[in-house]
C-alpha positions as CSV (number, residue, x, y, z in Angstrom):
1,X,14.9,-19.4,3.3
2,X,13.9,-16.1,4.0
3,X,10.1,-16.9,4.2
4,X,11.8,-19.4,6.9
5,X,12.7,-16.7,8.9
6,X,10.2,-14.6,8.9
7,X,8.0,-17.7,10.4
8,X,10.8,-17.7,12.8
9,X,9.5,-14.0,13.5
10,X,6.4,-15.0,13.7
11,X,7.0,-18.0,16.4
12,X,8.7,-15.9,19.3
13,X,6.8,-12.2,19.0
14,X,3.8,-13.4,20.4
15,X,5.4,-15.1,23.2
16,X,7.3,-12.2,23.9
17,X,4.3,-9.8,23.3
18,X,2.3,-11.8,25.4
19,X,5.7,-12.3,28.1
20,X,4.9,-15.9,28.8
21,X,7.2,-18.8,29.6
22,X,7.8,-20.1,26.1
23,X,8.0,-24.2,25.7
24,X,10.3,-25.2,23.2
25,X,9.1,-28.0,21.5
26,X,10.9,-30.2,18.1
27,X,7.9,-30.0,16.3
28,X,7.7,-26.3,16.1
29,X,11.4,-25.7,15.6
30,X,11.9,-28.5,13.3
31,X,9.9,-26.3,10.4
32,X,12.0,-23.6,10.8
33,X,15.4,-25.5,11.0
34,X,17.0,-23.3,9.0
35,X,17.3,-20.3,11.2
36,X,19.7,-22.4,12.9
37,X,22.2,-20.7,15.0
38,X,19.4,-18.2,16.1
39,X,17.3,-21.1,17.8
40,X,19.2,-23.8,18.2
41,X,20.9,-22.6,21.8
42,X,17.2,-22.3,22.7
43,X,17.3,-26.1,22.7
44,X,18.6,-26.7,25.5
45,X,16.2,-26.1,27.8
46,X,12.5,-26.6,28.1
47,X,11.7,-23.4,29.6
48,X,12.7,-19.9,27.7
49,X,12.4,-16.6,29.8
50,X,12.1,-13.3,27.9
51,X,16.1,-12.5,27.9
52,X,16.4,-15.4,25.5
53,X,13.7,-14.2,23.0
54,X,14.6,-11.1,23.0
55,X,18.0,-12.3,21.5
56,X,16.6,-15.0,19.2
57,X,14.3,-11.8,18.0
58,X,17.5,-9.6,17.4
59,X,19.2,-12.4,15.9
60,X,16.6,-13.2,13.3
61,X,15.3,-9.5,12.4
62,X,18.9,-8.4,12.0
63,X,19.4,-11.3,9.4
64,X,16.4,-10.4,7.6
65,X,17.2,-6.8,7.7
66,X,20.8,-7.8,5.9
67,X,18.7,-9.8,3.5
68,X,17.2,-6.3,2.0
69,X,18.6,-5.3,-1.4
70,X,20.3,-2.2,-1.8
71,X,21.0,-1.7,-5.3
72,X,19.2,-1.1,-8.4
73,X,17.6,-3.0,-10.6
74,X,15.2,-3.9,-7.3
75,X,16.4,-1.8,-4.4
76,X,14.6,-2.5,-1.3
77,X,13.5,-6.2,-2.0
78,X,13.8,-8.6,-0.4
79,X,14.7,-12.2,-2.3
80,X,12.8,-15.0,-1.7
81,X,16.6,-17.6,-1.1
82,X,18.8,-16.1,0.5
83,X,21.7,-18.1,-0.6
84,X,21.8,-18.8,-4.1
85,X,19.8,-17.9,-6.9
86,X,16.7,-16.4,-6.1
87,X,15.0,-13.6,-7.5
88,X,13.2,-10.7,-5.8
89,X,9.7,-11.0,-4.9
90,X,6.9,-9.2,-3.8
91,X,5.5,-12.0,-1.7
92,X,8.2,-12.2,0.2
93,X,9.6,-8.4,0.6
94,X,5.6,-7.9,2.0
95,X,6.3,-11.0,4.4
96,X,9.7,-9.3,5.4
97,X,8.2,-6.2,6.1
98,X,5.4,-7.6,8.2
99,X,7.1,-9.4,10.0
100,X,10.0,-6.6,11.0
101,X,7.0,-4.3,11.8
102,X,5.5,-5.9,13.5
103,X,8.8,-6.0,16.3
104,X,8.5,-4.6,19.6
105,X,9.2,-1.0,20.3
106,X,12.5,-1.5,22.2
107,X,14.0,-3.2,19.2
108,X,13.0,-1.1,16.4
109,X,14.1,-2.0,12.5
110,X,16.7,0.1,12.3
111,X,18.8,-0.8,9.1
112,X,15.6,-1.8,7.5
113,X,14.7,0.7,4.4
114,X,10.5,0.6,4.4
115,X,10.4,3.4,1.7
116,X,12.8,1.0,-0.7
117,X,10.4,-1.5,-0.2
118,X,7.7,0.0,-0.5
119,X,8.7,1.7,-3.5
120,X,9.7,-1.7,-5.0
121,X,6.4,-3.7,-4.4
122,X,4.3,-0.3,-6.6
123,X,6.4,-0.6,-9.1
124,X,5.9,-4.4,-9.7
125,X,2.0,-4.0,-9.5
126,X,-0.6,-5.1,-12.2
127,X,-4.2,-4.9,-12.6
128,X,-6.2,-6.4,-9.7
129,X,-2.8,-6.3,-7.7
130,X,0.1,-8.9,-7.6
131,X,1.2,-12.1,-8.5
132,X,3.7,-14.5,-7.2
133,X,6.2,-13.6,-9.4
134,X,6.6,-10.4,-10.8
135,X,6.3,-12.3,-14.5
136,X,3.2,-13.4,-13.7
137,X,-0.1,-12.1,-15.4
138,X,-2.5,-13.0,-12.5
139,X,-3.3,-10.8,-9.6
140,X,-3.2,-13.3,-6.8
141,X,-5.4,-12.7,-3.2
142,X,-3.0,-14.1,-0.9
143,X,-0.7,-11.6,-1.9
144,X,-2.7,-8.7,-2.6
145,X,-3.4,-9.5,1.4
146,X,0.2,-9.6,2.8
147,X,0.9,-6.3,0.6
148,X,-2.3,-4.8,2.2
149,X,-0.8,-5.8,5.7
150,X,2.7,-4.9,5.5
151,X,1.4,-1.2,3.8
152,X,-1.1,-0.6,7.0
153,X,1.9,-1.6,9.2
154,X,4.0,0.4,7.6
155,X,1.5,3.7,7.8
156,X,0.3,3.0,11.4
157,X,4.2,3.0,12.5
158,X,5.7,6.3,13.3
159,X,8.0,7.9,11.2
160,X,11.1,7.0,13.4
161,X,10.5,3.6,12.5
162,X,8.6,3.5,8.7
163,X,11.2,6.2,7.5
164,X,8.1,7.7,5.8
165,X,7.9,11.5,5.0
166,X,4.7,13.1,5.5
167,X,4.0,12.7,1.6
168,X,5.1,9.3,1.3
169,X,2.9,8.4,4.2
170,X,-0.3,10.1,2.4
171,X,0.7,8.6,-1.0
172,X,0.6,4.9,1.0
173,X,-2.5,5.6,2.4
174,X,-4.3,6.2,-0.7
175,X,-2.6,3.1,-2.3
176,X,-4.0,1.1,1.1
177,X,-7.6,2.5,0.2
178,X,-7.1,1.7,-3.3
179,X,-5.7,-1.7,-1.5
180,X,-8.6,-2.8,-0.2
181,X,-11.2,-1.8,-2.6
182,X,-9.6,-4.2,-4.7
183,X,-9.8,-7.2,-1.8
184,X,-13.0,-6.3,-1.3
185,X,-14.0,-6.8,-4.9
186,X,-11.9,-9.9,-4.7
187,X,-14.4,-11.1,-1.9
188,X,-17.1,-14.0,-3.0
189,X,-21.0,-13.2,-1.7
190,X,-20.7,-15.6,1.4
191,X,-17.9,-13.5,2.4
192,X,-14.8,-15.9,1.5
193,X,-12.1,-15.5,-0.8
194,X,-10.2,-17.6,-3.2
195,X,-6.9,-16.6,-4.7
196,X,-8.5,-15.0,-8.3
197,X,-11.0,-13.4,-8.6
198,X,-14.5,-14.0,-7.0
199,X,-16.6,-15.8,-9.7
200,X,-20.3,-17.9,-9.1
201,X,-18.5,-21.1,-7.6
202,X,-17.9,-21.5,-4.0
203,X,-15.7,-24.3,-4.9
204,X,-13.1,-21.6,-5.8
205,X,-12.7,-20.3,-2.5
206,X,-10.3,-21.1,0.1
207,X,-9.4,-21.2,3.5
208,X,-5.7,-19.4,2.9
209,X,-7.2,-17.1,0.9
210,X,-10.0,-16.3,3.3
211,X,-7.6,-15.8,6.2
212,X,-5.2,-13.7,4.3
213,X,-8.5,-11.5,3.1
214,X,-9.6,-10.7,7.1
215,X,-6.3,-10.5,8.8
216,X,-5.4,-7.6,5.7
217,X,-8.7,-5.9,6.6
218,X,-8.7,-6.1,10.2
219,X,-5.0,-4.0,9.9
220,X,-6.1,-1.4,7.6
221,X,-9.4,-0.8,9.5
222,X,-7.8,1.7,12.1
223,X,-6.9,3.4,8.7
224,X,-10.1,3.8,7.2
């Protein structure tokens, strides 16, 4: 449910970024039905003008930013239900974070805790990176890549926003470097990637995977 609103994010931010006339149609809202109250007025009309994103933005981040755990054992997480049982989740805190980041400056994260986050993700890291559950053994490229995004994001913001001290913001850029030398070495000779480790068969590579591996590296460039 969470991940469900974070792709509810990532629906109306280019249409506002962009400020085009946003056609609502059932196809794309019926993937994300359950943001429900946040959309669903947006139904009603074929035609959306920025006022109206610019609400169904607010709406969803400040869900998402009540989603974010505050206590211990895994302050700053974010779970992957948000009703329910559900456990915390790298995955989807890097999602969450991407996705709040990436908002436009006049409507700033402001309850969300980046540090806590942060902080939370490092701790639940293994060799070669993360998995998709923080039981799991297996370093995983997909989410190695939305880690790697929602860290540059998180450095390339100012401090207003990231809530980053000067030290915190060097420590994250050395665990970005470290970041993508390990996507890189993740990366098969033709230059795709599949979600373990590159080995001699192409058939182990993947589109996802491949994606996930240049959008990661086209946000930490300006870093580099």
């Amino acid at each position: 449910e969470t991940i469900l609103v974070v792709g509810g994010l990532w629906i109306v931010l280019p249409a506002l970024k962009q400020r085009r006339r946003l056609k609502m149609s059932a196809s794309i809202l019926g993937g994300f039905l359950a943001i429900g109250v946040a959309v669903l007025p947006l139904l009603g009309s074929k035609r959306v003008n920025d006022d109206d994103i610019r609400q169904a933005i607010a709406a969803l981040a400040q869900s998402l930013q009540e989603r974010q755990l505050r206590s211990d054992p895994d302050a700053g997480a974010f779970n992957w239900a948000m009703h329910g049982p559900g456990g915390a989740q790298v995955w989807t805190t890097a999602q969450a974070l991407t996705a709040l980041l990436a908002l436009p400056p006049d409507q700033p994260p402001r309850s969300l805790n980046v540090p806590a986050a942060l902080g939370y993700i490092d701790s639940k890291r293994i060799e070669g990176g993360w998995g998709y559950q923080a039981r799991d053994a297996q370093a995983i490229t997909e989410i190695d890549a939305w880690v790697l995004i929602a860290r540059a994001l998180a450095v390339r913001s100012s401090g207003e926003i990231s809530g980053l001290s000067p030290d915190q913001r060097q420590v994250q850029l050395d665990n970005l470097r470290r970041d993508v030398d390990t996507l890189l070495k993740r990366q098969f000779t033709d230059g795709g990637w599949g979600p373990f480790e590159a080995d001699t068969s192409p058939g182990h590579e993947r589109t996802y995977s491949t994606l996930m591996g240049l959008w990661a590296l086209v946000e930490a460039r300006p870093l580099l």
